[in-house]
N, C-alpha and C positions, 0 to 999 in steps of 0.2 A: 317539511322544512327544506327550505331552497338547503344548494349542497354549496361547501364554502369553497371560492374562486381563488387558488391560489399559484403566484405566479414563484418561480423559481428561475434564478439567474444563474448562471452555471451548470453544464452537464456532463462532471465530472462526477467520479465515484460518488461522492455526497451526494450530487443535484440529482444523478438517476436514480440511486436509492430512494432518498427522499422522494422522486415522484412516483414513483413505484409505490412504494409505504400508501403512502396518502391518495393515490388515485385506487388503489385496492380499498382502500377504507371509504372510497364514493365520493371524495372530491374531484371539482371539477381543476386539473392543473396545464397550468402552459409554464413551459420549458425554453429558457433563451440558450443562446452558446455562438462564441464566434465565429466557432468552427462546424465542419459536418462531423455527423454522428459518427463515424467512421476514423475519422483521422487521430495519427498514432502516435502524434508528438504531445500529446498532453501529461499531465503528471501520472495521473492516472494508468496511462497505457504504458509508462516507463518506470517499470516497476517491477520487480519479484515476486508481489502478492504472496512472501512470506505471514505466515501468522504464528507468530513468535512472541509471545507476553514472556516467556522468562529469559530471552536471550536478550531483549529489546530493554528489560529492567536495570542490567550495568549500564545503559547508556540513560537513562530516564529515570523517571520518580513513583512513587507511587499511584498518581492518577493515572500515569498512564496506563501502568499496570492492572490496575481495575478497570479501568476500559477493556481493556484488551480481552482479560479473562471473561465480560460479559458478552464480548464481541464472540469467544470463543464458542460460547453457548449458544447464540443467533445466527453464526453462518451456517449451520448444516442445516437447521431448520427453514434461513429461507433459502437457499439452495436447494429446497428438496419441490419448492411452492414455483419454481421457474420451469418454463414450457422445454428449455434447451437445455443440453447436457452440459455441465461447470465440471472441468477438470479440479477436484479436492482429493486433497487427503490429508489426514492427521495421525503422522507415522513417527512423527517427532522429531529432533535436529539433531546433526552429530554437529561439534566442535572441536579441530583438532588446531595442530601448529608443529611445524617441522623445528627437529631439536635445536637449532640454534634461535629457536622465536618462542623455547617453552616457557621464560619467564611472563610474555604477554599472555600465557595461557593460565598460568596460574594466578595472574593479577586479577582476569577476567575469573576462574572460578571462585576465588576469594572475594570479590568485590561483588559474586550473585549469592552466595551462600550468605554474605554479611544483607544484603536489602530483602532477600527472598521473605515471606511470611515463611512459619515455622509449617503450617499447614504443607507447603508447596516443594519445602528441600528435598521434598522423597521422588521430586521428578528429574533433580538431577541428579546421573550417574555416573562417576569417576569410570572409566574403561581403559584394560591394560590396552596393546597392542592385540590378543588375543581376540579380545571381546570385540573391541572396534574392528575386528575382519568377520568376526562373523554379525554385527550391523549391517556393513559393507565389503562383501568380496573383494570390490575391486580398489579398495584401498589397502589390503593386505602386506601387511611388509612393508609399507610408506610409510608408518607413524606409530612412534612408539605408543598412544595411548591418544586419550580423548573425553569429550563429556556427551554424554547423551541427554538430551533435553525432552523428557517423554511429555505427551500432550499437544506438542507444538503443530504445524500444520502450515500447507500451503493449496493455492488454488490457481489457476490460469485467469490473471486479469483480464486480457483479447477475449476470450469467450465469457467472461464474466460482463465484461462492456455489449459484448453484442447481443447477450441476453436479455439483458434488461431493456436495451431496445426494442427487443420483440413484445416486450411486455408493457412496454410503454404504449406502445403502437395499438397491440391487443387491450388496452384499456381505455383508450381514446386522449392520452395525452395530446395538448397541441403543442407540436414540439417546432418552435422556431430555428434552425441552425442558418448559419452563417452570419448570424444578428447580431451584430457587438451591443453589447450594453453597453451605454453612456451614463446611466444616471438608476439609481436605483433607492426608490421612496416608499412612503409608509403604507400608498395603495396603488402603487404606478411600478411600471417596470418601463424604462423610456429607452428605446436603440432606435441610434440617431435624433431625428426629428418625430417620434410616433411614439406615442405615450400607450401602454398598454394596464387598464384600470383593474385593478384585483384586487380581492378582499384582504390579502394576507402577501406579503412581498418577502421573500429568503432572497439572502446573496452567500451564495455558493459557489465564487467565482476563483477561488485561489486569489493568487497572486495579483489577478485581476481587480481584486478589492482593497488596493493598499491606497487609493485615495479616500474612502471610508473606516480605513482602517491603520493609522497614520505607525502603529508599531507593526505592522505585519512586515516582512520581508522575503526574497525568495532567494531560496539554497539548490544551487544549484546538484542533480544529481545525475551520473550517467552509466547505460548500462548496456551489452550486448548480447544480441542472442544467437548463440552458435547451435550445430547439428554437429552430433560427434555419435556417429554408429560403435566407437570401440570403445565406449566409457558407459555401465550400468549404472545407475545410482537410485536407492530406492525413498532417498528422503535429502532436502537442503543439507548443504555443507559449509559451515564460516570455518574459512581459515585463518586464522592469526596474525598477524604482523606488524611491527612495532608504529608501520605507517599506518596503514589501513585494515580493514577489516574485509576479504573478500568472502563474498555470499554465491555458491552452487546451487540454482534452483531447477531440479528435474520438471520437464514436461514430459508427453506423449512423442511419441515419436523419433525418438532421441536428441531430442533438442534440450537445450539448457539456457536458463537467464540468468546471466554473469552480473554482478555488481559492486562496488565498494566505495564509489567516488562520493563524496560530499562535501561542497567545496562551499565558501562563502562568495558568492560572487552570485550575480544577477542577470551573467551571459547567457541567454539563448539560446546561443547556437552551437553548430555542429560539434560532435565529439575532437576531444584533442588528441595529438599525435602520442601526448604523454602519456593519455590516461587509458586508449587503447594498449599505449607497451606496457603498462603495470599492470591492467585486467592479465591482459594474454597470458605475461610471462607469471605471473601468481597461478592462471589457472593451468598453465602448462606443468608449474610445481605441485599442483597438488595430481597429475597424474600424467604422463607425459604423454598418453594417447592422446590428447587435448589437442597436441601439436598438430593434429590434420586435422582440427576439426572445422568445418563452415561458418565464417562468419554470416549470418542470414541478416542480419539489423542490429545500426550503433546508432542510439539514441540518447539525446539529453533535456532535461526538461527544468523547472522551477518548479521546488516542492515549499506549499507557502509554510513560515516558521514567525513565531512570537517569539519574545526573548527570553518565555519558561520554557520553550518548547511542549508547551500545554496543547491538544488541542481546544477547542472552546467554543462552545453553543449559546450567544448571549443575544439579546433586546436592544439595537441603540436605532434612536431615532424612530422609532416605530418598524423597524424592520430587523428581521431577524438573518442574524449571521453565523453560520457554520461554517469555521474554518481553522486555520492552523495545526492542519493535521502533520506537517511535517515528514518526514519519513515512517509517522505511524498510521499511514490513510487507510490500510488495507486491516492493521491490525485494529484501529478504534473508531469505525466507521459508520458499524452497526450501530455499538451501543448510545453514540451519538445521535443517529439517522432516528434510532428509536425513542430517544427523549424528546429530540425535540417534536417530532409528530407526534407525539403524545402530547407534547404542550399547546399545539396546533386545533388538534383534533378536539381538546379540552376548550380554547376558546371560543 
């Protein structure tokens, strides 16, 4: 049986998964994108690649929550099927908030114990001041207390992105970059004037797809990654605040992906002068070593959002659209990437 031609527009987290999935499974796929494989400004590359189903559930619903949790079960497995090494772990979250902000700590533990399944309350855990130092040493005597979120996990997006490229490439993807999609149909994928004929057409384009997709909108998010040699941390950190929510995401090397901003707005471009002084000075409070530490890269991008904040794998027009992953790309990605290639793969 010929093998099915199927093209994919977008080569964000979704579109390389997805080609990945489905060229593993012996389809023949080509891959559009505006940009090159490489470049760091997309939603995808600005990001935490927190993997957080119970911290991510006070702000969200139960779908996404089931996403998330089957998302939990398919990253390490395919993570273990890629040729290059993905910075993962699943060490779990601490959650804290300095005493004048502990009312927003216990709204948040209160409003995850009320949505939690009953199955799932035994992964969070109330921590005096004591306990939260021995989670983390170098938070010691900063905070009266905290929650631990066991199960939780995080992964390096950057090397998560360049993997899959290897793997694209080792599987024979034809991968078009710097091609903007213009038009995207039921057996065509057309950038510019050049129609490109495929059996099966995905639009995976974020943001990019909001003339096919007239509720979609993008929220804007943005985030920094600093080097701080005097700050350990052995798992993410949200810290509390009546404004924002700031996110500590350890790497290797002593680097860290700082985040909290989520703003309704549609700008593009570069980081603000505001939202770099509320990242800093939030992260400088949660440990004041922080204060020297290297900004490496400030980055802001459009993360695409419906108005359930659903993500959503649906049929219109004969083509198939995965998107509105919103600020849960990393956490409900899988279990999406894996339905729909299944419904692919069944056609």
């Amino acid at each position: 049986m010929k093998p099915l031609n199927i093209g994919i527009a977008g080569a964000g987290l979704a579109g390389r998964l997805l080609a990945w999935r489905l060229a593993s499974a012996g389809c023949r796929v080509s891959l559009f994108d505006a940009k090159q494989r490489g470049d760091l400004t997309s939603a995808s590359q600005t990001a935490a690649a927190m993997l957080s189903p119970l911290a991510e559930l006070a702000v969200s619903d139960d779908a996404v929550f089931e996403l998330g949790q089957r998302s939990m079960q398919l990253w390490p497995q395919w993570l273990e099927q890629l040729t290059a090494d993905v910075y993962y772990k699943q060490d779990g979250t601490l959650v804290v908030a300095h005493p004048q902000d502990g009312a927003s700590l216990e709204h948040f533990s209160r409003l995850l114990h009320h949505k939690l399944p009953a199955a799932c309350k035994a992964q969070v855990q109330t921590l005096d001041a004591a306990t939260l130092a021995q989670y983390e040493p170098t938070l010691a005597g900063r905070f009266n207390g905290g929650l631990f979120l066991s199960g939780e996990g995080q992964l390096a997006n950057d090397q998560l992105m360049a993997a899959l490229a290897i793997e694209l490439d080792r599987l024979g993807v034809q991968w078009h970059e710097g091609q903007t999609v213009t038009r995207v149909l039921a057996q065509s994928i057309v950038c510019a004037d050049q129609a490109h004929v495929v059996d099966i057409a995905v639009d995976a384009r974020g943001v990019g797809s909001k003339s096919d997709l007239p509720a979609l909108r993008g929220v804007r998010g943005e985030v920094l990654r600093v080097e701080c040699k005097g700050v350990t941390l052995t798992r993410p950190v949200r810290l509390m605040h009546p404004r924002y929510q700031l996110y500590v995401a350890p790497r290797p090397n002593g680097e860290f992906v700082v985040g909290a901003t989520e703003l309704e707005s549609e700008d593009a471009g570069p980081v603000t002068v505001r939202s770099v002084l509320e990242l800093a000075s939030a992260l400088y409070s949660l440990h004041p070593a922080f204060g020297e530490a290297r900004i490496l890269r400030m980055s802001a991008a459009l993360r695409p959002a419906l108005d359930d904040h659903r993500p959503r794998v649906e049929q219109r027009g004969g083509v198939w659209h995965i998107n509105g992953l919103y600020r849960h790309g990393y956490l409900c990605a899988p279990a999406l990437v894996d339905d729909l290639a299944h419904k692919l793969l069944a056609s």
